[in-house]
C-alpha positions as MATLAB code, in Angstrom:
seq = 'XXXXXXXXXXXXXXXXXXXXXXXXXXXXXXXXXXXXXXXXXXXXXXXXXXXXXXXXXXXXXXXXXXXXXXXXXXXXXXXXXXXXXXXXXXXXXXXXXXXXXXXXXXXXXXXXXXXXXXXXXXXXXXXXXXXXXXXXXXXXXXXXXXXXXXXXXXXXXXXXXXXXXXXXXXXXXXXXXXXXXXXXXXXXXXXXXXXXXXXXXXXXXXXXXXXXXXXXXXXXXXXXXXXXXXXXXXXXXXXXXXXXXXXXXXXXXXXXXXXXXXXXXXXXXXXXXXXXXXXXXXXXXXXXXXXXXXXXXXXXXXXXXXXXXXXXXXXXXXXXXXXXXXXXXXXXXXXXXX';
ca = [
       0.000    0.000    0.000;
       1.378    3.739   -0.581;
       4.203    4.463    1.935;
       5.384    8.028    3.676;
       7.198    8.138    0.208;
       3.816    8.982   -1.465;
       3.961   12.853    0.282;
       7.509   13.618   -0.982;
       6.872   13.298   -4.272;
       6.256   16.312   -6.678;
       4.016   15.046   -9.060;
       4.176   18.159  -11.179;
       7.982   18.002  -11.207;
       7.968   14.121  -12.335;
       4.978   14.991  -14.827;
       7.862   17.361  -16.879;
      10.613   14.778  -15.623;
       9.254   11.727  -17.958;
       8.812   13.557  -20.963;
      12.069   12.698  -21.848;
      10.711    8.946  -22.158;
       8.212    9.320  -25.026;
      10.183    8.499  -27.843;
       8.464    6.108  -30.320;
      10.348    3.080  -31.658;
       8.011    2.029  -34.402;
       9.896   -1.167  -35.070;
       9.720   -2.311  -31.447;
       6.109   -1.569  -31.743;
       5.762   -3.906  -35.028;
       7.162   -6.480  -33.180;
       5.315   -6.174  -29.871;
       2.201   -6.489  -31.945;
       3.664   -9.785  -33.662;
       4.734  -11.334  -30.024;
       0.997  -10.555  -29.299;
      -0.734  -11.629  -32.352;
       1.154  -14.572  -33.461;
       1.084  -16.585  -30.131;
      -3.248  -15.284  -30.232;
      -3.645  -16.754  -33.339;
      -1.498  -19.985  -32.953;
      -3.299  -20.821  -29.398;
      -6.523  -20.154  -31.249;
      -5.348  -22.676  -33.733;
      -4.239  -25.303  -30.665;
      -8.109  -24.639  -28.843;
      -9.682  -25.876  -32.425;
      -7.439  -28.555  -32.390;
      -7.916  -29.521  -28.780;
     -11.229  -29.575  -29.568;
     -11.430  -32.681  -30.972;
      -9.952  -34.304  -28.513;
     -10.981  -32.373  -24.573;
     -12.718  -29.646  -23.968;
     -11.018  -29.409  -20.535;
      -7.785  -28.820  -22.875;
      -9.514  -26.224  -24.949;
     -10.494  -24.529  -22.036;
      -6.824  -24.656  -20.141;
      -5.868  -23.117  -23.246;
      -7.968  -20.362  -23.192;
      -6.626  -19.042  -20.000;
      -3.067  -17.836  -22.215;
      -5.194  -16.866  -25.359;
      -7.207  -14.568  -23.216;
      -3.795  -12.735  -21.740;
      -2.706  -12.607  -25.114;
      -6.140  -10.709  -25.885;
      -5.326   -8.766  -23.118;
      -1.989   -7.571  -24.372;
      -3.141   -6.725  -27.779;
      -6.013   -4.944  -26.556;
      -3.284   -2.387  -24.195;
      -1.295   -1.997  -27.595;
      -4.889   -0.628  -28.809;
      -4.758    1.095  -25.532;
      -1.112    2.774  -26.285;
      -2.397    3.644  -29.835;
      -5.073    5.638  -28.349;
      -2.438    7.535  -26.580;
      -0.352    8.154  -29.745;
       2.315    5.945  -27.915;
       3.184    3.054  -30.761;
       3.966    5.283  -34.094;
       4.867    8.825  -34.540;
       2.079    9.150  -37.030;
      -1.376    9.453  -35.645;
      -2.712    8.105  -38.322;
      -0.683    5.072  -37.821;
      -2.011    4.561  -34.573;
      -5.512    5.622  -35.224;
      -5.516    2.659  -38.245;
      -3.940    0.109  -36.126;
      -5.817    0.519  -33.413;
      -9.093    0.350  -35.381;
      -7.817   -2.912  -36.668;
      -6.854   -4.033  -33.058;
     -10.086   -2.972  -31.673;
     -12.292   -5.458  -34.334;
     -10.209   -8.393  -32.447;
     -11.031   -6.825  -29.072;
     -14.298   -6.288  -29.383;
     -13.364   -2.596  -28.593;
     -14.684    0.379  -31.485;
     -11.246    2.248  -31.028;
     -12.670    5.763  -31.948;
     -15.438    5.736  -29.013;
     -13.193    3.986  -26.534;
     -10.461    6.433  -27.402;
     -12.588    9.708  -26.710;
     -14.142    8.321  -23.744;
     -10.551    7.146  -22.625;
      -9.118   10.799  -23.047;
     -11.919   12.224  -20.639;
     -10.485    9.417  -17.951;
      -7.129   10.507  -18.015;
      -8.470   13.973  -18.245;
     -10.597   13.735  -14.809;
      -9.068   10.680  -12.935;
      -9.723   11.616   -9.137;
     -11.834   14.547   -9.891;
     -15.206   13.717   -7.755;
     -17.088   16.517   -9.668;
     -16.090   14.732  -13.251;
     -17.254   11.075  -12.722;
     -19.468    9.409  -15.282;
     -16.942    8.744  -18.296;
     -14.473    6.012  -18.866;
     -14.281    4.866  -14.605;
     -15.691    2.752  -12.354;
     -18.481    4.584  -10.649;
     -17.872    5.537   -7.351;
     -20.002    7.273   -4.636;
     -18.943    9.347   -1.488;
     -20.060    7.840    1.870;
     -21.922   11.029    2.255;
     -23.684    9.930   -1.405;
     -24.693    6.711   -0.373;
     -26.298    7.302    2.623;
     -28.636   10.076    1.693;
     -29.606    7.512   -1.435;
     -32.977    6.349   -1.078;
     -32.825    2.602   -0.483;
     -33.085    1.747   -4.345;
     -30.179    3.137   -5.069;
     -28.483    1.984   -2.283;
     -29.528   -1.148   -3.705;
     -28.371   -0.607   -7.301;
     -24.893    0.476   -6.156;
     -24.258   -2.235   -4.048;
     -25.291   -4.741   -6.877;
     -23.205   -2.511   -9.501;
     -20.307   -3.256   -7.259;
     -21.015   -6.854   -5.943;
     -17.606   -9.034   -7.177;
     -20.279  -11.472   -9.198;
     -21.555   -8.537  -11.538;
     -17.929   -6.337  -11.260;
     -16.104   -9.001  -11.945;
     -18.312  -11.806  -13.439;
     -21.296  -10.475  -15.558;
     -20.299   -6.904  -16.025;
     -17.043   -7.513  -17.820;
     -18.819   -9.859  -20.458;
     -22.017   -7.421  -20.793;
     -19.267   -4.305  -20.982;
     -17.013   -5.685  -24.104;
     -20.268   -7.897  -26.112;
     -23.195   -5.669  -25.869;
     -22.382   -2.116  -24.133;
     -19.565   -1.848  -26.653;
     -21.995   -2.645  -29.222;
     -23.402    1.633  -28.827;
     -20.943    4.515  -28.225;
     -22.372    5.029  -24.351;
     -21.486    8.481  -23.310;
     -21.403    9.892  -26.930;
     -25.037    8.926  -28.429;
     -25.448   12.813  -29.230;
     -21.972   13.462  -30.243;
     -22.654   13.498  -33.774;
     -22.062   11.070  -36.526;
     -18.056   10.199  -35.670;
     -19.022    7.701  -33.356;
     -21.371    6.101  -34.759;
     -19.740    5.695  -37.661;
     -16.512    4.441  -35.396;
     -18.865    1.941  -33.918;
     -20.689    0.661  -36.289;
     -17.962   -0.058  -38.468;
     -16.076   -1.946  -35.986;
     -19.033   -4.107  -35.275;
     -19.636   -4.721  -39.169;
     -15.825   -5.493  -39.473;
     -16.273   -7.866  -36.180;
     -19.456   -9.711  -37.701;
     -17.748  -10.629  -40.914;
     -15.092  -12.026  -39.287;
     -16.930  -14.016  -36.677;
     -19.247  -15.136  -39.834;
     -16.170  -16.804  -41.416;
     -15.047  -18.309  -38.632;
     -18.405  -19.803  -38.184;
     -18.484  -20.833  -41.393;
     -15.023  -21.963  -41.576;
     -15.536  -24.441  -38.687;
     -18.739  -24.029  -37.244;
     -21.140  -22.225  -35.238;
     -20.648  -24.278  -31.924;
     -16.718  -24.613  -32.328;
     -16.191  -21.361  -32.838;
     -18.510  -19.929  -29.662;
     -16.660  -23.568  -27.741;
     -13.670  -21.633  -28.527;
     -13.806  -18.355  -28.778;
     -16.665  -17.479  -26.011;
     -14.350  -18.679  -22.775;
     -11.805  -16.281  -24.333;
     -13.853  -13.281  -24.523;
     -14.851  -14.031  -20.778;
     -11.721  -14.159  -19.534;
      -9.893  -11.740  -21.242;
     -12.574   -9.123  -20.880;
     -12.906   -9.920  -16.598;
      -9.056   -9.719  -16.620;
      -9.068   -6.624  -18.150;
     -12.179   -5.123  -15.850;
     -10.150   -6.431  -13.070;
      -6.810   -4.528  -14.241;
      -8.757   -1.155  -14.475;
     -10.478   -1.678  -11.543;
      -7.281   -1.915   -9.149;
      -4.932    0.881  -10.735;
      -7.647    2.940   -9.202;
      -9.919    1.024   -6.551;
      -7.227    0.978   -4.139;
      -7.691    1.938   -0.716;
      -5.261    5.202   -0.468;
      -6.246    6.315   -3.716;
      -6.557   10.344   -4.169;
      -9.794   11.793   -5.173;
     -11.072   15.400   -4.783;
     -13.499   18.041   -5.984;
     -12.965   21.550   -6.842;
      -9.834   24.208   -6.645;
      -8.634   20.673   -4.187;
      -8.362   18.648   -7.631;
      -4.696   18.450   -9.430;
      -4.078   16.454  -12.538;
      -0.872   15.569  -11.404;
      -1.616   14.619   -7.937;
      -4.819   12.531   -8.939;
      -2.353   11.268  -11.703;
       0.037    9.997   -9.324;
      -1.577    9.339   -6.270;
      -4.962    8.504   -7.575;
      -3.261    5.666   -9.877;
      -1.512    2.537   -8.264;
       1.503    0.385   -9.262;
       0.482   -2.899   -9.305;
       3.376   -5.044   -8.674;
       2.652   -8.261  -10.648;
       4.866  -11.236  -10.921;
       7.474  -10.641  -14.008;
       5.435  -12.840  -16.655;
       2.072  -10.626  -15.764;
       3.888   -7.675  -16.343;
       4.511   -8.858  -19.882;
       1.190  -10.126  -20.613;
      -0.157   -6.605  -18.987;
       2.361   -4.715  -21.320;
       3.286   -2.832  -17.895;
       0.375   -1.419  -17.157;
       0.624   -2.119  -13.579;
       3.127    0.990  -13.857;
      -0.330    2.492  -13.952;
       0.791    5.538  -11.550;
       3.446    6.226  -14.117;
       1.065    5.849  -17.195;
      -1.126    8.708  -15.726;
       2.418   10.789  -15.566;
       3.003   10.138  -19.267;
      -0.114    8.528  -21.367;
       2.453    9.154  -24.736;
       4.917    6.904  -22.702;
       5.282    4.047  -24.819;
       4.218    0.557  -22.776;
       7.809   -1.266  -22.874;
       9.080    1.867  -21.792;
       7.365    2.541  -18.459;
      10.077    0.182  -16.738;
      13.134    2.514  -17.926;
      11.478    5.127  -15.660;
      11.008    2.925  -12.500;
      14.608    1.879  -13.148;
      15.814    5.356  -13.581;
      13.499    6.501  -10.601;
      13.498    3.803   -8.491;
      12.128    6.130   -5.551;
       8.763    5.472   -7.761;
       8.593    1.983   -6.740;
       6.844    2.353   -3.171;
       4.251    5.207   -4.375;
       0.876    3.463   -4.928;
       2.382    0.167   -4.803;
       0.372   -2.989   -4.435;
       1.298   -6.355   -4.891;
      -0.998   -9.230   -6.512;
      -1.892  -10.709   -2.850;
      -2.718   -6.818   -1.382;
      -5.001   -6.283   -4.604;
      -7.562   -8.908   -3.817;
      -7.940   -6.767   -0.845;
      -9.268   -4.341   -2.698;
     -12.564   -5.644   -3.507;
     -14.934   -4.795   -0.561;
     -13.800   -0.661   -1.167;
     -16.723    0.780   -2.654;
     -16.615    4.230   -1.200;
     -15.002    7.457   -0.885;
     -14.769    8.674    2.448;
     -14.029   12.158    2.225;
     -13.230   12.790    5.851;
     -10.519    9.917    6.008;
      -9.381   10.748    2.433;
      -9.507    6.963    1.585;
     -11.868    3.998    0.032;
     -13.847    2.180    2.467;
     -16.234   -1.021    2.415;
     -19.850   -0.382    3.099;
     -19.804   -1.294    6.364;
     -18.204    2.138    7.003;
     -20.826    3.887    6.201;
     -22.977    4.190    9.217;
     -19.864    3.883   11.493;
     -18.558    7.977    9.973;
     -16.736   10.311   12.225;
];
């Protein structure tokens, strides 16, 4: 959990500090995308061929292909943040492409993304591209169906379980929180789901309805809760930093209101670093496999926000802001409010 370190550091300083690491390397960024793709595709291959033989295989199988889906889908992620090519129109194209794999229209998620980064923390901005999050003081003057609707919003079975699978198949079907932006993302949308249907239609027809939903349905689960489950923790952590008003910095919610999530080495390559999440929020045009050159250079970055993979699941039963401690609490908190 953040340390004494986390009040020493000047996040505006380190905000100008890592510009220094932006620098694109497009052909390290053609071959991330191969080390991604290739292995997607050729464990694809391996669940239709398990197929025949277990199901039980198929499905052990899935659990790397949907990691893999994972890491192509933060590649998307870094092309939304100009972070893979120098040209945005490079990134704009690939991540289109990306986001027909991903289930993920790239021009909609990237818009919606922007307004994250551009309100993380900020308690009077919530509503676009976060997990929603009420104020102890919120909660308890809802009336009791609300109460009721947040507390099933944020129960682990629909956070974690059915929300995940609802968020990338059908809510990413619409561009939510842009209906009456104009045309753009519609157009953004819609062609990613035509693109998405034609592929999923040869598949289908290539080997079959059932196969392909055997195959390819397990991945979408898992890939799509794993990725929920990322989001949720770089910001769902208990000493996380929101605030309203002139109280509200961009670099302080960026830094303190973002954790490092200290996986084990092979989840930080399968997350493309994104556990560096604190750092991310410092930099968004910080390419991915750069993000460690700054915790190496900086080490004294290491203990802000930290959490390791055993303190995250800890982080589950914090589903409120309490203002007056400055830190996320479980429910049971609050009726028991200083």
């Amino acid at each position: 959990m953040p340390s004494e370190v986390t009040s020493s550091v000047d996040a505006k300083g380190w905000a100008r500090a890592l510009a220094r690491y932006r620098q694109h390397d497009p052909h390290r960024s053609l071959f991330e995308i191969a080390v991604t793709a290739l292995p997607l595709v050729a464990l694809w291959a391996a669940m239709w061929l398990a197929l025949q033989v277990s199901y039980g295989l198929c499905l052990v199988l899935a659990v790397p292909a949907a990691f893999f889906l994972v890491r192509l889908f933060l590649i998307q992620h870094d092309c939304g943040h100009d972070a893979c090519f120098r040209a945005r129109v490079a990134n704009d194209w690939v991540g289109r492409v990306i986001g027909v794999v991903t289930l993920t229209p790239y021009d909609h998620w990237r818009r919606t993304h922007a307004v994250h980064h551009a309100t993380v923390g900020n308690l009077d901005e919530r509503g676009i591209g976060d997990v929603t999050t009420l104020t102890v003081q919120e909660y308890r003057t809802s009336s009791r169906l609300g109460r009721l609707g947040y507390r099933l919003y944020r129960h682990p079975a629909v956070m974690f379980g059915l929300g995940p699978t609802y968020l990338f198949v059908l809510r990413n079907r619409l561009p939510i929180g842009l209906m009456r932006a104009g045309w753009r993302p519609w157009l953004g949308t819609m062609g990613t789901n035509l693109a998405t249907a034609l592929v999923m239609a040869g598949l289908a027809w290539w080997i079959g309805l059932v196969p392909l939903l055997l195959i390819h349905g397990p991945v979408v689960v898992l890939s799509s809760t794993i990725g929920v489950w990322l989001f949720y923790v770089q910001h769902q952590f208990e000493e996380t930093n929101w605030s309203a008003g002139p109280d509200w910095s961009h670099a302080e919610a960026a830094l303190h209101g973002s954790s490092h999530y200290d996986l084990p080495r092979v989840l930080r390559w399968l997350t493309a670093n994104i556990g560096l999440h604190h750092v991310h929020h410092l930099g968004s045009r910080i390419p991915f496999y750069r993000l460690p050159d700054v915790v190496r250079d900086h080490p004294e970055l290491n203990d802000v926000g930290r959490i390791t993979l055993t303190e995250s699941l800890r982080c589950v039963p914090l589903v409120l802001w309490d203002e007056d401690r400055r830190r996320l609490v479980p429910f049971r908190m609050a009726w028991d409010h200083p």
